[in-house]
N, C-alpha and C positions, 0 to 999 in steps of 0.2 A: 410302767417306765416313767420315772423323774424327768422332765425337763427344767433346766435351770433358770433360773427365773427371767432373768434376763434373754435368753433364747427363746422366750416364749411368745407367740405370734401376736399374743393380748396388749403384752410389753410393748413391743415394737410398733403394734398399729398404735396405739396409745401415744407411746414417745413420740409418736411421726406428726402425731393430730394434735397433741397440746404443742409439740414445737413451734407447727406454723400455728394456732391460736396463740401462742405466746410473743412470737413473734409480728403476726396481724396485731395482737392488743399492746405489744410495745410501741408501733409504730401510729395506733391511731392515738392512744395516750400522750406521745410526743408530737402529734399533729396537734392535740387539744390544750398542751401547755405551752406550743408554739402560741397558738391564737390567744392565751392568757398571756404570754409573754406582750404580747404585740398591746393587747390593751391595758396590760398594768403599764408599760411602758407611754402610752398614751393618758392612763388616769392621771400622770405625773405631773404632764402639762398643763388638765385642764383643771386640776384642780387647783395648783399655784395661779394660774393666770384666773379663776372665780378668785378665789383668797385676795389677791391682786387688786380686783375689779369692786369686791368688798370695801377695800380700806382706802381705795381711791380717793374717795369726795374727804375722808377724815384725815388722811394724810395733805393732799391738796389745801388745807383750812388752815393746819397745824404750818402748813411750809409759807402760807400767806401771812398767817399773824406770827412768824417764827417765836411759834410758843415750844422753847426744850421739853419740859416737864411732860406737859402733851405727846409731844414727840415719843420720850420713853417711853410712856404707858402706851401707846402705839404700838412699837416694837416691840415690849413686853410680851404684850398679848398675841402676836405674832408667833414669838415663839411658843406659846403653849402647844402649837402646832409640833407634834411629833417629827415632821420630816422636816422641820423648819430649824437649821442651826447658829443662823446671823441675820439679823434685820438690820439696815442703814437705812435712816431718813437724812438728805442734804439738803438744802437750800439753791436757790439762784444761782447765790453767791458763791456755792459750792464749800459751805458750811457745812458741819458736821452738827446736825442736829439732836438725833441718836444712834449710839452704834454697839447692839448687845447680842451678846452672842453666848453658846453653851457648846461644851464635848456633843461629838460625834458617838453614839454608839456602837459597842463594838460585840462582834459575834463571830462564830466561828464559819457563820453562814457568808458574812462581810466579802472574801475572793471573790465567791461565786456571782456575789449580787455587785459587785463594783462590775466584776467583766460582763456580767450583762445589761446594765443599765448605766455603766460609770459611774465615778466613785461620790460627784455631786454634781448640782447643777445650781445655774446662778438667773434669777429672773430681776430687771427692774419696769420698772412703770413711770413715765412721764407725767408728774404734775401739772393739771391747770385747773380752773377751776368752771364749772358747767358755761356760766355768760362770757367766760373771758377764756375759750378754747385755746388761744393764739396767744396766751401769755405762760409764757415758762414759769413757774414758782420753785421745781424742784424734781429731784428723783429719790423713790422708794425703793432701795435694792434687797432682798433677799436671796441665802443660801439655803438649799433645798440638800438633804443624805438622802441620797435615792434609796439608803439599805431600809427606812421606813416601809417604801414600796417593793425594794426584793427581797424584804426577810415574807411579808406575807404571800409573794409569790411563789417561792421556793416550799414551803411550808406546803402549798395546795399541789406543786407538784410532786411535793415528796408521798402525800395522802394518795394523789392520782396514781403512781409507779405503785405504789404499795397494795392496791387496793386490784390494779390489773394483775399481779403476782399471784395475790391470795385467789383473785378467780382462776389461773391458769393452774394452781396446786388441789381447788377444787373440782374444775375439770376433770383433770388426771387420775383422782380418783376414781368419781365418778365412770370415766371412761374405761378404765382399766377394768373394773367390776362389770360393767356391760360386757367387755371384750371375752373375758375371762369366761362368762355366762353364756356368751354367745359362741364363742368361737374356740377357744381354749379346752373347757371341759367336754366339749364333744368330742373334741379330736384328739384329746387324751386316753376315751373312752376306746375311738378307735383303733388307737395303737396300741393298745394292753392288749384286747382283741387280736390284733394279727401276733402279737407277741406270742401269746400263749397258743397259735395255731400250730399246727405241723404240719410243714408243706411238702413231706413224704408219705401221710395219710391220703390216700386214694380218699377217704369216708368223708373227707372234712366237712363240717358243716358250716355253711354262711354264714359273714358277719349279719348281727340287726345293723338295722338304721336309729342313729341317737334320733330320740322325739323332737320334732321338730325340724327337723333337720334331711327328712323325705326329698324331698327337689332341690337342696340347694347343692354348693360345691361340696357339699363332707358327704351329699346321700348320692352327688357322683361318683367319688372317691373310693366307697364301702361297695357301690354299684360295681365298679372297673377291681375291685379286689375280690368280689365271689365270681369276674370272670375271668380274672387270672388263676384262683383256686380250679376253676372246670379244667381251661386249656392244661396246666399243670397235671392236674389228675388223667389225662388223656395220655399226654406226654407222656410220662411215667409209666404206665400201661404199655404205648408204644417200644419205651428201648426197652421192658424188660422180655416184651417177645421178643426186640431186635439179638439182646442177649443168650435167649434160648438158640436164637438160630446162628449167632454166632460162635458160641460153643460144640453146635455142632460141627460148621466149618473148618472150627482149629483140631479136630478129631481127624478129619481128612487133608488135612495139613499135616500132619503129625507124621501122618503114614506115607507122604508124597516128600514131607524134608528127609524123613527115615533112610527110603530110597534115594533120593537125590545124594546123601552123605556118603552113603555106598560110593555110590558113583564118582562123587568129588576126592575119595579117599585114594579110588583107583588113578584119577588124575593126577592130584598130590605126587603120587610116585613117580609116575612118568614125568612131572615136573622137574621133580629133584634130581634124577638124572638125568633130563636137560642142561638144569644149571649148575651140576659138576662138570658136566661137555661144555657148556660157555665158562664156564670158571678158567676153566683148564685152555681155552682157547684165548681167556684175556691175556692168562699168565703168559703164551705161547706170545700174543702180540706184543707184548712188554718186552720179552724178551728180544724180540726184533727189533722193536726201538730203543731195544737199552742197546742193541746190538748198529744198528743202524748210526745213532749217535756217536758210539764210538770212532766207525768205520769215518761218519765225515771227521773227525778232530784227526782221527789218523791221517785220512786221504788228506785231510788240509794240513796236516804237518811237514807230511810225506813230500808235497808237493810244491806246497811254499817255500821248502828248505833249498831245495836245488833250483827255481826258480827265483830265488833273492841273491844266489847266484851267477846266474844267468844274465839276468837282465842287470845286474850291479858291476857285473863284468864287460858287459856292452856299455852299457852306461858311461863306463870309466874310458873303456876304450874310446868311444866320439870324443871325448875331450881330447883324444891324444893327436897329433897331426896325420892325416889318413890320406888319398887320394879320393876321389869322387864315386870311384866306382866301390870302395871300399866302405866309404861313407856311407852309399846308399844301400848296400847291402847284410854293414849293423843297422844302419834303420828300420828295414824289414825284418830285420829277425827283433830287433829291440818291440817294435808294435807289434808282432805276431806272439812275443810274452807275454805285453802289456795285454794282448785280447786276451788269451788264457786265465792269467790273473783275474780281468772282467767275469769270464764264466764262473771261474770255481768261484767268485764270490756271489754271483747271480745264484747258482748251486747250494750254495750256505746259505742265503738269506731264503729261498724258497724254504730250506730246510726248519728256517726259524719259524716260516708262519705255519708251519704241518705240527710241528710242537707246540705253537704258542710260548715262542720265548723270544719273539722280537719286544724291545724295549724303546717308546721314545721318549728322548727329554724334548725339552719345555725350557728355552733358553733363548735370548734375543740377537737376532743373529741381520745382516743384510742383505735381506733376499737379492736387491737388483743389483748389487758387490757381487755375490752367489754365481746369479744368472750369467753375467757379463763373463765373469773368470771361467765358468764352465764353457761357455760358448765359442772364449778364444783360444779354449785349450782343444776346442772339437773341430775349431777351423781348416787345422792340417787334414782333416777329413772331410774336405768340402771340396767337389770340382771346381776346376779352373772358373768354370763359368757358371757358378751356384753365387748368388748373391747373398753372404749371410746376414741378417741386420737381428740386432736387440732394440725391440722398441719399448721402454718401461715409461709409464703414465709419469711425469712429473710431481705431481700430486700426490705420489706410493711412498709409503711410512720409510722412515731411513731404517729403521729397523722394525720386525716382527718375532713374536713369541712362535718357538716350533722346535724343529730336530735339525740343525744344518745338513746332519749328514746323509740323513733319508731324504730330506728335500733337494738335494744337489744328485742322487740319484735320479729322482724322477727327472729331471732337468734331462741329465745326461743321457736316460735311457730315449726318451719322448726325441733330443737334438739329436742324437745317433741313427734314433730309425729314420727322420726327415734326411738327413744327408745321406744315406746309403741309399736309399730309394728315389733321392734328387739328383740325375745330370745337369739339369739346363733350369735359368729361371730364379725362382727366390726361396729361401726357408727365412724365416720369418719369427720370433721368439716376443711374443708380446706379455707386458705383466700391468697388472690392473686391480685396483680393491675390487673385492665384489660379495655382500650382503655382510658386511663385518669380516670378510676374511681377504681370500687371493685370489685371482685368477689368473691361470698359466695358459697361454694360445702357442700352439707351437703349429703352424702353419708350413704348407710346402705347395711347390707346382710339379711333385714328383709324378709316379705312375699311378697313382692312387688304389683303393681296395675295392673292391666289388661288394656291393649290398649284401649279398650271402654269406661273402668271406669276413661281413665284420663284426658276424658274432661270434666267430671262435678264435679271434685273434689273443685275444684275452689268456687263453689258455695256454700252461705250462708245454715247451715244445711243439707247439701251431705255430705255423706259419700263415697267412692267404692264400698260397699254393704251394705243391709240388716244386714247379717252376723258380719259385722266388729264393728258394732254398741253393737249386742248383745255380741259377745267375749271380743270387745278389751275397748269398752265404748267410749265417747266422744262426743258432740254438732254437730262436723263440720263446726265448727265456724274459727277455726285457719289458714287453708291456704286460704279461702275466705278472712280474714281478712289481712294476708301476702301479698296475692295477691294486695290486696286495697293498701296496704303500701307499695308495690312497683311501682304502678302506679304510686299513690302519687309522690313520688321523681324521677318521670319522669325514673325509671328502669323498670325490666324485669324477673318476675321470670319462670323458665320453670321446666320440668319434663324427665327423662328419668329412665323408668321402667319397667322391666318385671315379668309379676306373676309367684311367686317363688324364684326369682333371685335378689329381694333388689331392692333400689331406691337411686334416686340420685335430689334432689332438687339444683337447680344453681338459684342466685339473684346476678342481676348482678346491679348495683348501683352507680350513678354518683356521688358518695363521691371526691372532688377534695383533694389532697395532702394537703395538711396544713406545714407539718415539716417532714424531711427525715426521712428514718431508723436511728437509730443510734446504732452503733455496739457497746456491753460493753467492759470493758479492757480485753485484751487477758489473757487467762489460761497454763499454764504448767501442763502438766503430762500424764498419761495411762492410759485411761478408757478402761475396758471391759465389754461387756454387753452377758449376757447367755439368749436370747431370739429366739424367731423364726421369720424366714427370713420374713415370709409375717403379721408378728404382727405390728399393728402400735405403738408400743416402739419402733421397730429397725428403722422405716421410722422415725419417729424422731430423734432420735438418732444420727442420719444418716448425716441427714442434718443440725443439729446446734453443732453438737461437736468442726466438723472438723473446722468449723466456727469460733469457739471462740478458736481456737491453741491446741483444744487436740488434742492427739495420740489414736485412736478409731477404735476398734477391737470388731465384734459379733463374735458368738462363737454357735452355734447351741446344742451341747452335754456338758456335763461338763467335758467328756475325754479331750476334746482339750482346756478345759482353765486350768486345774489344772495343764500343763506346763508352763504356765506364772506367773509372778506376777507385776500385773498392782496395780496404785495405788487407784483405787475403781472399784469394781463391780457393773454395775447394773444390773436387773433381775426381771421379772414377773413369775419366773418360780418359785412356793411355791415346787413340788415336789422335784427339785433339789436344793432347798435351804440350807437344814442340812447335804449336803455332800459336801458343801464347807467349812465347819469346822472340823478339826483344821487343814487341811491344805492348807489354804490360809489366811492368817494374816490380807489382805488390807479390808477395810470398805469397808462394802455391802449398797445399794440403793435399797431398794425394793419397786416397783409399784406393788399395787393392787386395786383391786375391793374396794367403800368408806364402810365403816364399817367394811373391811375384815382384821384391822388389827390385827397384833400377838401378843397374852397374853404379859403380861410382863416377867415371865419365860423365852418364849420362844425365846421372845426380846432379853434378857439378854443372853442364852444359844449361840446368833447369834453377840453376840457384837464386835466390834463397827457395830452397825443396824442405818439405816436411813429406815422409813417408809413414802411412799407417796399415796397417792389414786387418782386414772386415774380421768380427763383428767391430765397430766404431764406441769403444764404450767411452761413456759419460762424462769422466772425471779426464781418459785421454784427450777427449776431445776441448776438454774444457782448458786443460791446463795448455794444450797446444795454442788454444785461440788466445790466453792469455800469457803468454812468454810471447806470442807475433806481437798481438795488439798493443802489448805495454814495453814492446820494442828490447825484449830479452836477447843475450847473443846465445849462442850455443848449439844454436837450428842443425841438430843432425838427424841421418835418416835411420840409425839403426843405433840399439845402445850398445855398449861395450860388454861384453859379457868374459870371463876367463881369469878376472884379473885378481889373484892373493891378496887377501890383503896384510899389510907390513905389518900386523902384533898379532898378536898369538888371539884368537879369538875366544875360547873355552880350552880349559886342561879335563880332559873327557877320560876313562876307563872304561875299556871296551871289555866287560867278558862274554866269551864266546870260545867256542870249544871248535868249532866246525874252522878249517884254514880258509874256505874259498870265501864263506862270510866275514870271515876276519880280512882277508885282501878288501871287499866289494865297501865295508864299512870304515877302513882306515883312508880306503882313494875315497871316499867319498866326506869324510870328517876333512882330511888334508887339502879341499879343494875347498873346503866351506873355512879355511883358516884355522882348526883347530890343530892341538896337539896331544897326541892317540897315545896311551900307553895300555898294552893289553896283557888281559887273565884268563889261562885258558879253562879255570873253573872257577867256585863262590873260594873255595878256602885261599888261591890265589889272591882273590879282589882282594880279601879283607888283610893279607900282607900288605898288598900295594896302598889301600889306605893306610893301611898305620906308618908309609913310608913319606907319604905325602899327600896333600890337601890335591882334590878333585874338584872341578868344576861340576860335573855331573857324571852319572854314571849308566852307560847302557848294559841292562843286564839280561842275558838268554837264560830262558826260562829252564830247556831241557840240556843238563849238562853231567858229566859222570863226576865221583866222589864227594862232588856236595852241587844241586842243583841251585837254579834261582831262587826260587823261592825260600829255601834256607837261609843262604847268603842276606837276600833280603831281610829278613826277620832277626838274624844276628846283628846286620848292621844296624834295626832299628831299636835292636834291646842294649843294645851297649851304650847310648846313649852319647857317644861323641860325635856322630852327625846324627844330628835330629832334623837338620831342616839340608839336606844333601839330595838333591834331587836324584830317585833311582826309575828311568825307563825302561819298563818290559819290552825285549824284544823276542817276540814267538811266532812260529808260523801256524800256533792254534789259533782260528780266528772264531771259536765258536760264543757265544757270549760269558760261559761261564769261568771263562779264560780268564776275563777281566776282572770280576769279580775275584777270583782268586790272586791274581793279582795285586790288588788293594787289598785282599786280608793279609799277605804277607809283608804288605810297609812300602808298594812301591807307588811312584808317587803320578808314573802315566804308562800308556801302552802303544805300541808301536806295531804292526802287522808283519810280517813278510808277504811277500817281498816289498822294501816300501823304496818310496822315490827320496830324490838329493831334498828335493821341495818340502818331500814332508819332515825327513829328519831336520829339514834347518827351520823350519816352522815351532818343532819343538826345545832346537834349543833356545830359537829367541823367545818363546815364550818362560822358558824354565832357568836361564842365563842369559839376563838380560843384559845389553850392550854398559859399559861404564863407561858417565859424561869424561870428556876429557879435561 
């Protein structure tokens, strides 16, 4: 086998050993032209200052008898001196006696020797003459070309460098031939040797040991290679009996997979008619939920349609002028729809997460806006003597990313259960960041759950009891559904409760930040408040007065406020309400129970009154303190609600095919100010547009000789309203409604049965008010 020459271990030791020899012999070479450096550079001096010391006494004679002639031949001879290129003899007098001078020599050597000796140098000697030490005659000056003394310098070290080169290439040889002799061709010999072995020959025979070479590393080397050749031959030996006896192994394997195949072939079958029986049972489950789905879009069509109705016809009727008892008796039937409506929607969304077709968006919305509006909408559902408070952290983003509309469920489900199962006492709604998202506390001092009962509350149709079912009423449907809608968004809702001792639901919700808090402009003034320490008015109170720059003082009794005079009072306290008159002048605030407020007598009797009903949200309270404080007139207790307004507020096209929804949707457009022209199908609608320009159009989806969705897609392919806003109104509420919906052109969706709030919520969004 060839190795390349430079791969060769001769080369390398070689290379390795003349390097540092070449390297040792550069450095002692320039240690030894240093110390020639040093005293050529010294010969310079002493030899000028001898030459000097020479012409003394003859230059001294020449400067005494100022003989010129003398002089030059002085200096003459002076320069015969190689390094010597200007001799001046002066006088006392400072007389120019002689002054002769020749070129400088030039060479190529000249850089080298000017930068290390400089380029010349200048010696003089003070004349006097031996008896007369102390008398001046004169100075001898000579110019000395140092390149005299660094041409021969250079010259010895250029001999020196050249001379250690030639030894280090003689070395090398040298070395290389030893290496080669010693090291190289043994262990070439060796590896042709194992070359030409076969390390599949059991017989192999031993490498020799190269002569010489018995004990060192190469006769280790050949030593540790004839007893890898043993172990190897051993080896070899070994698997081929392991072989033999493997071969027999897979002989009786042969005959045990043979049988087992059998066996597996017989299962095979019985499998396959397995899973034509599972096939045939998927198919059968499909079928039920293809079945199933239908039935809820039916059951919700079915259902919704007489109950938008119902409740659209009540609705309409409390506007109208009634008696009390007549009043309270649409009331009850108007909430006993409204609950209905709740289930079959609870019923539909359960239905969403058994399919996997609930959807949320991802949109920025105000949660404690949210909270507060659901809260004052569930107040009517709170006993007289239930304390409802919102208490949202200061600090909570104005807005967060999330679904409004599953998030105001959970609100609503979690507020619903606390006030049904609260007579007496507080419910309580607190909201707070927490670990990058939300946290929802929904607290209560109602009857609370029993440890056992609170792990199946969860579940669709559970209740905590028997009992709770027949007392308090309810499905079971809403924290099973809450629950779902927390998974959903990837949160967490939990429970802590004791029977007796109230409850406390936490939903905790990775709603990300959207937009900071934003604090309103600071207030000026002295609120006091006459409530009690552990009421939730004073914990509110508490925490956003200070907040927005008031001066805020509770006051437990009325003894200790009627030495003050702050510049509004607030107060849930009706019994000490009429003994803050006539002596305290400043406007009162008074939070009560919704429906609980004070005749107008006794309004009037309490004047200036402000009237609010619990929950106390943020922005009412805010804007009440600032209309008192900044001395606004217009302090009434209840707002005006009923009143038309004078222009025509949207030109709308109703189609709808059903009479009792065409009554429930025109009282209810005519009372929000619009003016209704109706179609009782799509091919209707699109006369009436071509008769006249629409503000918007609400269109029912299920209709005879040309449906919505037709209607819709015509009106979008024609091309003369393209931007004509069209509302789905259906009482499919299942998801794929909507979606269908927007493929046919229409531009939003509307549920049955829906409220006054939300149709006018959609037209101000879709027909926006013009400035005047």
């Amino acid at each position: 086998m060839d190795i390349k020459f430079t791969n060769r271990l001769s080369y390398k030791q070689a290379r390795l050993t003349v390097l540092v020899g070449f390297i040792l012999g550069t450095l002692l070479s320039l240690i030894q032209i240093g110390i020639d450096y040093a005293s050529e550079d010294a010969s310079i001096n002493r030899e000028m200052q001898a030459l000097l010391e020479i012409s003394h006494n003859t230059a001294s004679r020449i400067a005494y008898n100022i003989d010129s002639e003398l002089a030059r031949e002085l200096t003459g001879g002076l320069l015969q001196s190689p390094a010597i290129t200007r001799a001046q003899l002066i006088d006392n007098n400072d007389t120019v006696l002689a002054d002769v001078r020749r070129p400088r020599q030039e060479s190529s050597y000249r850089l080298i020797s000017d930068f290390l000796f400089g380029e010349r140098r200048q010696f003089k000697d003070r004349l006097a003459l031996s008896h007369m030490p102390d008398e001046y005659l004169g100075t001898l000056f000579i110019d000395v070309d140092t390149f005299a003394f660094g041409g021969r310098f250079l010259k010895r070290a250029e001999v020196t460098l050249l001379n250690g080169f030639v030894r280090s290439l003689v070395l090398t040889g040298i070395l290389l031939a030893l290496f080669y002799i010693m090291l190289t061709k043994p262990l070439v010999r060796v590896i042709s040797a194992l070359s030409n072995s076969d390390s599949r020959n059991p017989n192999q025979n031993k490498l020799t040991f190269p002569p010489g070479h018995e004990q060192d590393e190469i006769g280790v080397l050949v030593k540790v290679a004839n007893q890898q050749f043993v172990s190897m031959a051993t080896e070899i030996q070994q698997r081929r009996n392991a072989e033999n006896r493997l071969t027999d192994y897979l002989n009786e394997l042969e005959n045990i997979v043979s049988a087992r195949t059998n066996e597996l072939k017989a299962s095979n079958t019985r499998l396959s008619q397995s899973n034509e029986e599972l096939e045939e049972a998927r198919r059968r489950a499909l079928d039920m939920a293809q079945a199933r789905a239908a039935f809820l879009a039916n059951m919700s069509h079915e259902i919704r349609t007489p109950l938008n109705g119902l409740l659209g016809m009540i609705a309409l009727s409390l506007d109208s002028p009634l008696n009390a008892e007549q009043r309270q008796q649409l009331s009850i039937a108007h909430d006993s729809g409204k609950v209905l409506v709740e289930l079959l929607n609870d019923i539909l969304d359960l239905s969403k997460f058994d399919a996997g077709q609930l959807e949320l968006e991802r949109i920025p919305f105000d949660l404690g806006a949210l909270v507060e509006d659901t809260a004052n909408l569930l107040s009517q559902n709170a006993a007289p003597s239930v304390e409802l408070t919102c208490l949202i952290d200061p600090q909570f983003p104005a807005l967060v990313l999330g679904d409004p509309t599953r998030v105001r469920q959970i609100v609503s489900n979690l507020l619903s259960n606390a006030l049904k199962f609260t007579r007496f006492g507080r419910v309580d709604v607190r909201l707070t960041t927490h670990n990058g998202g939300v946290r929802l506390d929904v607290s209560d001092t109602g009857i609370g759950i029993p440890q056992e009962a609170q792990v199946r509350i969860f579940q669709p149709f559970t209740q905590a009891g028997a009992g709770i079912t027949r007392q308090y009423g309810g499905t079971g449907l809403g924290l099973a559904l809450t629950n779902n809608l927390c998974e959903a968004m990837k949160g967490r809702l939990s429970i802590s409760s004791e029977a007796g001792f109230g409850s406390q639901f936490s939903a905790e919700l990775p709603l990300p930040r959207h937009t900071p808090a934003m604090t309103p402009p600071q207030l000026s003034g002295t609120v006091a408040a006459l409530s009690n320490a552990s009421s939730g008015l004073a914990e509110l109170l508490d925490t956003l007065l200070p907040a927005w720059g008031l001066t805020y003082r509770r006051h437990d009794s009325l003894d200790t406020l009627l030495g003050e005079q702050p510049d509004l009072i607030i107060t849930d306290n009706l019994d000490a309400l009429f003994g803050l008159r006539p002596t305290l002048k400043a406007p009162i605030l008074l939070v009560t129970a919704y429906g609980n407020f004070l005749p107008g007598e006794q309004a009037a009797h309490l004047a200036p009154l402000q009237q609010q009903a619990r929950p106390l949200a943020r922005n009412a309270l805010y804007q009440a303190l600032r209309r008192t404080l900044l001395g606004s007139e217009g302090l009434t207790s209840e707002a005006q609600t009923g009143n038309l307004p004078s222009e025509c507020r949207a030109q709308i096209l109703l189609v709808e095919d059903n009479p009792v929804n065409q009554l429930v949707a025109k009282g209810m457009l005519a009372k929000l100010g619009c003016e209704v022209t109706v179609a009782a199908q799509g091919a209707e609608a699109l006369e009436q547009l071509e008769r006249r320009p629409f503000d918007l159009v609400l269109m029912d989806c299920n209709m005879p000789v040309m449906d919505g969705y037709e209607a819709s897609r015509r009106i979008r392919q024609s091309g003369q309203w393209p931007s004509l806003p069209i509302i789905a109104l259906t009482a499919n509420a299942m998801p794929e409604e909507r979606e269908r919906c927007r493929a046919a052109g229409m531009s939003d969706y509307l549920a049955k049965p829906f409220r006054r709030e939300e149709l006018l919520a959609l037209i101000d969004h879709w027909v926006p008010l013009k400035p005047i």
